[in-house]
C-alpha positions as CSV (number, residue, x, y, z in Angstrom):
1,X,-18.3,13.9,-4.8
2,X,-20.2,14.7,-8.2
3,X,-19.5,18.0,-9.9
4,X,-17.8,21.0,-9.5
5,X,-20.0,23.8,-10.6
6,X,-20.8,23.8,-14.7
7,X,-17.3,23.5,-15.9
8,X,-15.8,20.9,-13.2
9,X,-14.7,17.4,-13.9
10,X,-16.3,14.5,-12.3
11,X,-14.2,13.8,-9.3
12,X,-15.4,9.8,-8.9
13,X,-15.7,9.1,-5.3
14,X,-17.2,5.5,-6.4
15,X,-14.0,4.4,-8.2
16,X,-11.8,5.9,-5.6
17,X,-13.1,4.3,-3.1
18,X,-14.2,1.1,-4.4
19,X,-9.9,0.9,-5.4
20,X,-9.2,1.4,-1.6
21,X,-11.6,-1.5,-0.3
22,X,-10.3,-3.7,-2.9
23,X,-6.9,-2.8,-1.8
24,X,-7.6,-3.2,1.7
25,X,-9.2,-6.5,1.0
26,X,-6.4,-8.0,-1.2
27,X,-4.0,-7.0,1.1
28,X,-5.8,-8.6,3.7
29,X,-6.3,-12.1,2.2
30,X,-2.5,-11.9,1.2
31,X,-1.6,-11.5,5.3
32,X,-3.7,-14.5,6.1
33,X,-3.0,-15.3,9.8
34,X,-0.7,-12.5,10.1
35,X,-3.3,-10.7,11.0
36,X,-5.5,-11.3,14.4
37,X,-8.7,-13.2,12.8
38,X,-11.0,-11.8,14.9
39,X,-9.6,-8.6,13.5
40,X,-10.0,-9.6,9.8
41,X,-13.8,-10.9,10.9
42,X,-14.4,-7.4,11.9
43,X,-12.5,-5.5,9.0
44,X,-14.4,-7.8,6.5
45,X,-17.6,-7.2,7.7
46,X,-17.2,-3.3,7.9
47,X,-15.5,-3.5,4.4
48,X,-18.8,-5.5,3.4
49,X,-20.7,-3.0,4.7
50,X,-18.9,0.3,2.8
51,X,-19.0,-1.7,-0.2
52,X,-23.2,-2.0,-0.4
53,X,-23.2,1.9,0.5
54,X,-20.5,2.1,-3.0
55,X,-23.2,-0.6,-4.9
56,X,-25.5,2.8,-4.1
57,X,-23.4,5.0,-5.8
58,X,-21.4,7.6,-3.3
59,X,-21.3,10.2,-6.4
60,X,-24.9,11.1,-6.3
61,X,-26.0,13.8,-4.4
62,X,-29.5,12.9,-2.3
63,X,-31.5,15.6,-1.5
64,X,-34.9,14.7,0.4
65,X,-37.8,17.3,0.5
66,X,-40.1,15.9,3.8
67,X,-42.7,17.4,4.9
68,X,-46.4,16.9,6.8
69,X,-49.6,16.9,5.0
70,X,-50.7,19.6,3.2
71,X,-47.1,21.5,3.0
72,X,-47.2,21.8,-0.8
73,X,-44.5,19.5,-0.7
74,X,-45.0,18.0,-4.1
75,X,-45.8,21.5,-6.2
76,X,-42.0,22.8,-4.4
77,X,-40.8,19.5,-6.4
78,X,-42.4,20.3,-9.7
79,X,-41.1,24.3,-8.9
80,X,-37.5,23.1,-8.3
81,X,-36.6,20.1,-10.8
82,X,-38.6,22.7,-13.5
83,X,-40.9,20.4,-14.6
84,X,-44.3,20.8,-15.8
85,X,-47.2,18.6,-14.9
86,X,-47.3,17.4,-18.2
87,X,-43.8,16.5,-17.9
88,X,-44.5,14.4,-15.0
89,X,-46.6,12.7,-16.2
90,X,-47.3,9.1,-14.7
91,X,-44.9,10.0,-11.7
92,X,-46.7,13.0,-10.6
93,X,-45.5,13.3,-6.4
94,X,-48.7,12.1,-4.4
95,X,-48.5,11.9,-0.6
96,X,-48.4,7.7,-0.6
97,X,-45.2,7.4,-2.3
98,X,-42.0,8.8,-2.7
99,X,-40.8,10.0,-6.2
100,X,-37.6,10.8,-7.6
101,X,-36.0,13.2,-10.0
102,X,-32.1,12.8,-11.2
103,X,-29.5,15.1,-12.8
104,X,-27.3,13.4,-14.7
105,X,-28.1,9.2,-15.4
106,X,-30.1,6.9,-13.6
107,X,-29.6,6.6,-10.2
108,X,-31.4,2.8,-10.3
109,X,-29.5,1.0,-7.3
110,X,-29.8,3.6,-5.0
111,X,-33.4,4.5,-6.0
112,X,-33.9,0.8,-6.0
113,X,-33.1,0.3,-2.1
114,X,-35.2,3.6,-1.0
115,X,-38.2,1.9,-2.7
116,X,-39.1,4.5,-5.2
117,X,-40.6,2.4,-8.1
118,X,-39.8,2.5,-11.2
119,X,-42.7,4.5,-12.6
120,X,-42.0,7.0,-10.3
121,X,-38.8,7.9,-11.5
122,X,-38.1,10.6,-14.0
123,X,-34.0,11.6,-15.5
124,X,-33.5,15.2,-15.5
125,X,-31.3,17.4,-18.3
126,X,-32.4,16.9,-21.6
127,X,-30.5,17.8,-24.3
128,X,-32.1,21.2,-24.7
129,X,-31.7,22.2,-21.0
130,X,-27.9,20.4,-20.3
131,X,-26.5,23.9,-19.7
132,X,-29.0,24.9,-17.5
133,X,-29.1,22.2,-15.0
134,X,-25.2,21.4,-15.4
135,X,-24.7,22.5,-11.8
136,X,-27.5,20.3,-10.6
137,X,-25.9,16.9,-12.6
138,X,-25.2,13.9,-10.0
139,X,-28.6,15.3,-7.8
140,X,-31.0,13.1,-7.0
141,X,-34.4,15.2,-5.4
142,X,-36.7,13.2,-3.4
143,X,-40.0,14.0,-2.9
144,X,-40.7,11.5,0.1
145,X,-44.4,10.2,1.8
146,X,-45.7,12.7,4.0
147,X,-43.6,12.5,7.7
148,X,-47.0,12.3,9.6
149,X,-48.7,10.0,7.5
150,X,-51.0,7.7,8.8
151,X,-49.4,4.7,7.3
152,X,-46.4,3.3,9.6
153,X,-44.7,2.4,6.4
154,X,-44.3,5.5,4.9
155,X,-42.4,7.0,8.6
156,X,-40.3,3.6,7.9
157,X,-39.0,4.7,4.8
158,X,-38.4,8.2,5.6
159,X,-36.3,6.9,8.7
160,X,-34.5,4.5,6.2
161,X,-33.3,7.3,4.0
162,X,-32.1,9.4,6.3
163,X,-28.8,8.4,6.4
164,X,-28.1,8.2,2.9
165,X,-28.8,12.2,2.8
166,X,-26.8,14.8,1.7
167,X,-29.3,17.5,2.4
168,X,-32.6,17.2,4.5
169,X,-35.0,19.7,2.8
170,X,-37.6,20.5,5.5
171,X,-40.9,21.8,3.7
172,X,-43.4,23.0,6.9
173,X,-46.9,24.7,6.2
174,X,-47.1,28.1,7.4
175,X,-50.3,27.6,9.0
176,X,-48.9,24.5,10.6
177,X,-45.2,24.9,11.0
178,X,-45.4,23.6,14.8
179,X,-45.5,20.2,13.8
180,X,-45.3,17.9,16.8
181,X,-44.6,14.8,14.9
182,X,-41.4,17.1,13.0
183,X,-40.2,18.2,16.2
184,X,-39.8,15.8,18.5
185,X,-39.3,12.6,16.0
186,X,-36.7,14.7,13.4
187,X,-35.6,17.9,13.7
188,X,-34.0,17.5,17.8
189,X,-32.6,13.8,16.7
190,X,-30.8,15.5,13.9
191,X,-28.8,18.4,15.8
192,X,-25.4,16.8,14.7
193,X,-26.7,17.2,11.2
194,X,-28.0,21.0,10.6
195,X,-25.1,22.0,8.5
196,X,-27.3,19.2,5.5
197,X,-30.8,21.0,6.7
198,X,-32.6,23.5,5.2
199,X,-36.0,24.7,6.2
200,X,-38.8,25.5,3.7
201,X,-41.6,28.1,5.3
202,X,-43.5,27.0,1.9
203,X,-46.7,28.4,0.9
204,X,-46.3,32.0,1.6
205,X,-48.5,33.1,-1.3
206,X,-51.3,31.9,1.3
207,X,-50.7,34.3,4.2
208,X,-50.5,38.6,4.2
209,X,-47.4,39.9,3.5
210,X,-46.7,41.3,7.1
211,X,-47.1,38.2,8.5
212,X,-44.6,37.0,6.8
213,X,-41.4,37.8,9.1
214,X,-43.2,36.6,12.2
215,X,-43.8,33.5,10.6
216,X,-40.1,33.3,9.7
217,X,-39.2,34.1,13.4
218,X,-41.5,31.8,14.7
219,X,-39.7,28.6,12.8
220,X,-36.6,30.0,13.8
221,X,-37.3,29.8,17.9
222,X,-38.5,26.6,17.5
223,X,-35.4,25.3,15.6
224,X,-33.4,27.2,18.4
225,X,-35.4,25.3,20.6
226,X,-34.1,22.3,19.0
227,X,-30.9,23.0,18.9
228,X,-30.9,24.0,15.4
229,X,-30.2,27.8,15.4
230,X,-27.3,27.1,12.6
231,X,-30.1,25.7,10.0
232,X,-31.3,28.4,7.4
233,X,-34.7,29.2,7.0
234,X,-36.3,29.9,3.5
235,X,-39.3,31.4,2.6
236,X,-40.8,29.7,-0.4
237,X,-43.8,29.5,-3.0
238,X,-44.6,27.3,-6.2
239,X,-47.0,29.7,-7.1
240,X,-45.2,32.7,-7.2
241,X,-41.8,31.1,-7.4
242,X,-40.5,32.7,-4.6
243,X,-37.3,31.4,-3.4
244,X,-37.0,28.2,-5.6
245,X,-33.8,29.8,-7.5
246,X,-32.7,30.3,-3.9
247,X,-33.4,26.5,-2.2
248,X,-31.4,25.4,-6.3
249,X,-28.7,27.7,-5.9
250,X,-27.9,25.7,-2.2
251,X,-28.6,22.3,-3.6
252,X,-25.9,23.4,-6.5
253,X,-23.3,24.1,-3.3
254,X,-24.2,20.6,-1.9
255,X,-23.9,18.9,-5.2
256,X,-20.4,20.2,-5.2
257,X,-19.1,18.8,-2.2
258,X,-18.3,15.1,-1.5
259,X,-22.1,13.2,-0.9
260,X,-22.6,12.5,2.7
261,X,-22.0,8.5,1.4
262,X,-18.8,9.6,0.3
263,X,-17.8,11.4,2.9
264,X,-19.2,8.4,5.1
265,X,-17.5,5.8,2.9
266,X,-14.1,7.3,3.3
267,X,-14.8,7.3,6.9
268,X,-15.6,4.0,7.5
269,X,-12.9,3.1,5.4
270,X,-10.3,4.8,7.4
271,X,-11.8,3.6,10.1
272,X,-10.8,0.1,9.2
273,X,-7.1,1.0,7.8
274,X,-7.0,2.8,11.5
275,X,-8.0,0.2,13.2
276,X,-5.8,-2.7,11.0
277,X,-2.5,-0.5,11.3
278,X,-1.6,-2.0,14.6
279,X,-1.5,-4.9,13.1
280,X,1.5,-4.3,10.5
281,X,4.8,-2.2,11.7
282,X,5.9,1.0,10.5
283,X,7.9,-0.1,7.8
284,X,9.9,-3.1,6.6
285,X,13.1,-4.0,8.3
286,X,16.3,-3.5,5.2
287,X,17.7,-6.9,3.6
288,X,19.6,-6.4,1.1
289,X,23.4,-7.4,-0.7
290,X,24.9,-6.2,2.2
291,X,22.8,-8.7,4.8
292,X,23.1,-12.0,2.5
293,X,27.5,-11.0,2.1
294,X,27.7,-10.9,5.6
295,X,25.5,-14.2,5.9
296,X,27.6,-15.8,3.4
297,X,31.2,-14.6,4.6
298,X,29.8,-16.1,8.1
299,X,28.9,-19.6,7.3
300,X,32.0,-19.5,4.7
301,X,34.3,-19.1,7.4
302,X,32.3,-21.1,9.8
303,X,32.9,-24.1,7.0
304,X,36.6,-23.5,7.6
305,X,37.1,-21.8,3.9
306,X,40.0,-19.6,5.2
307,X,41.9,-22.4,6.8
308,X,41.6,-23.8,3.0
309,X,42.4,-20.7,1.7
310,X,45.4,-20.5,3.8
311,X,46.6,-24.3,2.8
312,X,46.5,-23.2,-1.0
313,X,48.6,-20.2,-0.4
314,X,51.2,-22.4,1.3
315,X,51.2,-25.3,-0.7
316,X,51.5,-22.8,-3.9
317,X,54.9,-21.4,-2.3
318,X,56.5,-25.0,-1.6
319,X,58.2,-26.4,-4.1
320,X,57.5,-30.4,-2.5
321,X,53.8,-30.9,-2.9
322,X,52.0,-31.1,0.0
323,X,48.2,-31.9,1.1
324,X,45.7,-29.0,0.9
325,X,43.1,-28.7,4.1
326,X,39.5,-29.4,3.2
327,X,36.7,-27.5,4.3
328,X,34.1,-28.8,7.1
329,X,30.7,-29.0,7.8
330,X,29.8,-25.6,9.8
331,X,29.7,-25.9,13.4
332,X,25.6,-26.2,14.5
333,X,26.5,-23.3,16.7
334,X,27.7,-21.2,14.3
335,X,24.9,-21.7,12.0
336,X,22.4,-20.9,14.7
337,X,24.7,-17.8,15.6
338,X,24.2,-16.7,12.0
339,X,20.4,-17.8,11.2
340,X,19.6,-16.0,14.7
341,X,20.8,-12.4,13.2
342,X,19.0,-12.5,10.2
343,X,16.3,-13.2,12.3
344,X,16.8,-10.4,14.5
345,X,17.6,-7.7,11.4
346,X,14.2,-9.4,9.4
347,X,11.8,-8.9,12.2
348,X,13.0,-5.6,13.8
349,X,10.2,-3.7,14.2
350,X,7.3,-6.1,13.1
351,X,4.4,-7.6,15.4
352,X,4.4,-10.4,16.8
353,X,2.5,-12.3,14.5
354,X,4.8,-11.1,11.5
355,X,7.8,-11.9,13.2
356,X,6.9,-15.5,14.1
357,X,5.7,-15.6,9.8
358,X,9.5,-14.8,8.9
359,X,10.7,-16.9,11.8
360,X,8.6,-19.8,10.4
361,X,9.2,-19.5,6.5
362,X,12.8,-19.6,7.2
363,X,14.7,-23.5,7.5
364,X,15.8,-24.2,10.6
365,X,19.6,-24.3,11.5
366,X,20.2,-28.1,10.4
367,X,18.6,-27.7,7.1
368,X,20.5,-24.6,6.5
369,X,23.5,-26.4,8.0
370,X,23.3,-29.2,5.3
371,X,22.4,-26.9,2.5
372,X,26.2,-24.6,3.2
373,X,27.7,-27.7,3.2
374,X,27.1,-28.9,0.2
375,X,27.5,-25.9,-1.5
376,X,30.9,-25.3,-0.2
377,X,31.9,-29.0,-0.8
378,X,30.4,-28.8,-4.5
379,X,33.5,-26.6,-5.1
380,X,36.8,-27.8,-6.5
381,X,39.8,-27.5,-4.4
382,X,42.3,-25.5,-6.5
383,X,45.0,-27.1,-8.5
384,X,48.3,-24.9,-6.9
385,X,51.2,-26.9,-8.6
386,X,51.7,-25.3,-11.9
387,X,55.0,-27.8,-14.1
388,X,56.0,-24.8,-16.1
389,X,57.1,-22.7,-12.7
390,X,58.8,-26.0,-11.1
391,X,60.9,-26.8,-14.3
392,X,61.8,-22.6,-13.9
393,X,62.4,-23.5,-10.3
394,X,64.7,-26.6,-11.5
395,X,66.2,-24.6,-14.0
396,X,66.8,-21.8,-11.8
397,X,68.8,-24.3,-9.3
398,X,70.6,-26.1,-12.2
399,X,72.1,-22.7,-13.5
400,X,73.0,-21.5,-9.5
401,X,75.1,-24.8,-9.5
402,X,76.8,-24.7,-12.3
403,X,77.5,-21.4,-11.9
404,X,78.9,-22.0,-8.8
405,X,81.1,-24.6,-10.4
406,X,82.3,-22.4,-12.9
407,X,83.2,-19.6,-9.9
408,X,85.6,-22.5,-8.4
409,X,87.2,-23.4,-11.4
410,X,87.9,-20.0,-12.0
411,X,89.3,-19.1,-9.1
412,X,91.6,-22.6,-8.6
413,X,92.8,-21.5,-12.5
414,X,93.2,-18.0,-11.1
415,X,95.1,-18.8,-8.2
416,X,97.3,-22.1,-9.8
417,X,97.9,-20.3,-12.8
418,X,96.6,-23.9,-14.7
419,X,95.2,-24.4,-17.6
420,X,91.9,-23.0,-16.8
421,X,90.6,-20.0,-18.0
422,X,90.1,-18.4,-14.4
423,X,88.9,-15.0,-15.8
424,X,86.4,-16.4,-18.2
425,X,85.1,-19.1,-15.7
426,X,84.3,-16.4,-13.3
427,X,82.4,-14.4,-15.6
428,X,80.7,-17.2,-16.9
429,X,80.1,-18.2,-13.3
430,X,78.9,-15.0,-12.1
431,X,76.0,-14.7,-14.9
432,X,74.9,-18.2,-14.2
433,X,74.5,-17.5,-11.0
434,X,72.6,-14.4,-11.2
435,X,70.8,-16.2,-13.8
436,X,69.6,-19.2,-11.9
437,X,69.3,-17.2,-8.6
438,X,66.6,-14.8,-10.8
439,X,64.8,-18.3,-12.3
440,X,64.6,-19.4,-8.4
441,X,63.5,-16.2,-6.9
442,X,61.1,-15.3,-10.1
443,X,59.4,-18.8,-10.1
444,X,58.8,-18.6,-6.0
445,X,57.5,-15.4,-6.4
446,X,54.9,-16.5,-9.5
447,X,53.8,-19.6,-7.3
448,X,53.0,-17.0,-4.2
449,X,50.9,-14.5,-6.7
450,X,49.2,-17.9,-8.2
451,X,48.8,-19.4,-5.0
452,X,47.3,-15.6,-3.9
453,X,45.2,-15.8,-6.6
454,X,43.5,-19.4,-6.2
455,X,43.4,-18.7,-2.6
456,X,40.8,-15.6,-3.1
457,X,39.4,-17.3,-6.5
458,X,38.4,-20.3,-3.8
459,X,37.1,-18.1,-1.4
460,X,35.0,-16.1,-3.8
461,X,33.2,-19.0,-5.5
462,X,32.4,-20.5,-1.9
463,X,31.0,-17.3,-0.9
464,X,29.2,-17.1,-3.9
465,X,27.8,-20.9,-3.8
466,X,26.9,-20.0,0.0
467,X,25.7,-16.7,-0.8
468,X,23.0,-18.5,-3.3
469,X,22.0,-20.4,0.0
470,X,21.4,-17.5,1.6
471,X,19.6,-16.3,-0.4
472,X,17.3,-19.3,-1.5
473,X,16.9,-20.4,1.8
474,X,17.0,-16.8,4.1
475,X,16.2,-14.0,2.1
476,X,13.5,-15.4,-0.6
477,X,11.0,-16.9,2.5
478,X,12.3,-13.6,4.6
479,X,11.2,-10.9,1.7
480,X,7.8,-13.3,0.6
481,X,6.6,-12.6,3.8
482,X,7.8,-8.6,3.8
483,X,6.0,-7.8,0.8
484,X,2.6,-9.1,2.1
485,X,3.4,-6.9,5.0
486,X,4.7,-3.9,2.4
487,X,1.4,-4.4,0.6
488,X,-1.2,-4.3,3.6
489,X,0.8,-1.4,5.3
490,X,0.4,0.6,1.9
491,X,-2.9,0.1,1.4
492,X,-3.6,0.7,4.7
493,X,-1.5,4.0,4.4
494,X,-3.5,5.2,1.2
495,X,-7.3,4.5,2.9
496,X,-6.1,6.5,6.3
497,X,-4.6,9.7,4.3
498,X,-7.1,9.7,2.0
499,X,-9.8,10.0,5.1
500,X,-7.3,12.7,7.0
């Protein structure tokens, strides 16, 4: 696209689109043989082919007056680029060689592969006229070698541009508008195109007045003829400058739409994004804190960590000390069991080829098998007998029995009316024993909240330790692979709703 009218921004088609094919192309390499690579051949090739059409600059506007011998083909040129002979000069428009006349900067790659030579080039908008010619900047007129020339090359490079044109510019003689050589070589191969045609009925200066209409009509039949009944006809005169504000007034419209290599460009390019967006999924299956806790609390328990945990909360209670349970290698089964639903969750919903990629990057169960187990053995069993709550314990039992001494002693001096103190020894028997009953049912109750406490403080730092496995060794391979997929689906996303 170049400009919008005098006051519209540059819309840059070039950078736009040279940013998707680099995209695509990235992304691409990043997938390596995720991707078919017969597909990536062909993608390649088609991206090679967009990006020569971008080396030619997809922000100009090419407009190509062609016309026979004699059609005043040339003086229309100098009429509608405004430029006098003298300001020709050295590139005056002769019917051997094409010429060129830009709005708005060189145009030198393009002009460079249509074989207009250098000294046939001339830059339009000088600083006096900028204003003027605003809506014309990013147009490149072309004043090509005459259609029926007698020299094969100059049909040859006609032919050549005729794809890179925005707007084919038809200048006929009205004397000679019947043009065999127009007819059946152009005009009828270009039906698909006559929304870019104009038609020129040039020279009418040279014929009566009256005539002119019939003239007009004639053209128009034969273009119907053609299939061309939606192409306008002009009538046109470097003389008398007859239509020229016209013909620049529709060249303004066409500079303001995307150029035909734009247009084309995108096309191609969604073409390719189309095409490549069977070979990614429709999104990325979810892996997140949720997955790897479940992996972890799996293989935790499948390295017997609750049967641990269930040892420390039991040995904690007991006042004897007693052997805590270690934890075991995971069962092969149980790792496979696990690995095999990651698997499943990490490739839902991917081809085939990205699904054996996550399969592949991930370590099989026996590696993973090894790596749980020595995480879970790399973490201390739990120290659960705590001296300070035994010697409560002890002193808990001390005071019940002596307590229960004193309650004897006061009730055989109750009852034989000796020289005990029955009353006093039953007091004093009563408190130790609710003292030492308290020591033994507070220190029990301590050792089951400390032994609750190691238990899950255990548990937790397995999980954790196993958790960093699953992480290292399932998600990190799992999400490398993911994000080349994220990044080729995106790209390929952008490119194909840019082209809708």
């Amino acid at each position: 696209m170049s400009h919008h009218g005098a006051h519209a921004a540059p819309t840059h088609d070039d950078e736009r689109l040279s940013a998707h094919v680099e995209r695509i192309a990235t992304a691409l390499e990043q997938a390596g043989d995720e991707v078919a690579p017969e597909l990536v051949s062909a993608s390649l090739a088609d991206i090679a082919q967009v990006e020569k059409r971008l080396v030619l600059g997809v922000d100009r506007t090419v407009v190509a007056l062609v016309g026979g011998t004699g059609s005043g083909k040339s003086s229309l040129f100098n009429a509608i680029s405004r430029l006098r002979f003298a300001d020709v000069g050295a590139i005056r428009p002769t019917t051997d060689r094409a010429a060129a006349c830009v709005w708005g900067g060189p145009a030198t790659e393009l002009l460079d592969f249509l074989g207009v030579s250098e000294h046939r080039r001339i830059g339009r908008e000088s600083v006096l006229d900028a204003d003027e010619e605003q809506a014309l900047h990013g147009l490149v007129l072309l004043d090509m070698p005459d259609h029926d020339s007698v020299a094969e090359a100059h049909a040859d490079q006609v032919d050549r541009l005729l794809p890179l044109v925005d707007m084919l510019v038809w200048v006929v003689d009205p004397q000679k508008y019947a043009d065999h050589a127009l007819h059946d070589r152009y005009l009828r191969a270009l039906a698909d195109r006559q929304e870019a045609m104009l038609v020129l009925v040039n020279q009418v200066d040279t014929i009566p007045g009256a005539a002119v209409p019939r003239v007009v009509e004639s053209v128009r039949e034969l273009l119907r003829a053609d299939g061309l009944d939606g192409v306008e006809v002009i009538t046109t005169s470097a003389v008398t400058g007859q239509g020229v504000a016209d013909v620049r007034e529709i060249l303004a419209l066409a500079v303001a739409r995307s150029s035909t290599a734009a247009r084309t460009a995108e096309a191609e390019i969604g073409a390719v994004a189309r095409r490549l967006r069977t070979a990614v999924g429709p999104d990325e299956p979810v892996l997140g804190t949720t997955q790897v806790g479940a992996a972890a609390a799996e293989l935790s328990r499948a390295a017997g960590v609750a049967s641990v945990a269930d040892s420390v909360r039991a040995a904690g209670v007991r006042v004897r000390s007693s052997a805590l349970a270690r934890p075991e290698p995971p069962a092969t089964g149980a790792v496979e069991a696990v690995r095999g639903r990651w698997l499943a969750a990490a490739t839902a919903g991917l081809p085939e080829r990205w699904a054996l990629a996550v399969t592949q990057a991930v370590p099989g169960a026996e590696p993973l098998r090894e790596s749980v187990s020595s995480a879970v053995e790399g973490v201390p069993l739990p120290q659960v007998r705590r001296p300070g709550l035994l010697a409560l314990h002890s002193a808990g039992v001390a005071l019940v029995t002596l307590g229960l001494i004193a309650l004897v002693l006061g009730v055989v001096g109750a009852l034989d009316s000796a020289d005990l103190p029955g009353g006093v020894l039953l007091g004093v028997g009563t408190g130790l024993l609710v003292l030492g009953a308290a020591g033994v049912v507070g220190a029990r109750v301590a050792r089951g909240s400390q032994a609750e406490r190691a238990a899950a403080h255990y548990r937790q730092e397995v999980e954790e330790r196993v958790g960093e496995v699953v992480r290292r060794e399932l998600a990190a391979p799992t999400v490398a692979v993911l994000e080349r997929h994220r990044t080729l689906r995106h790209a390929l996303d952008a490119a194909a709703a840019q082209d809708g």
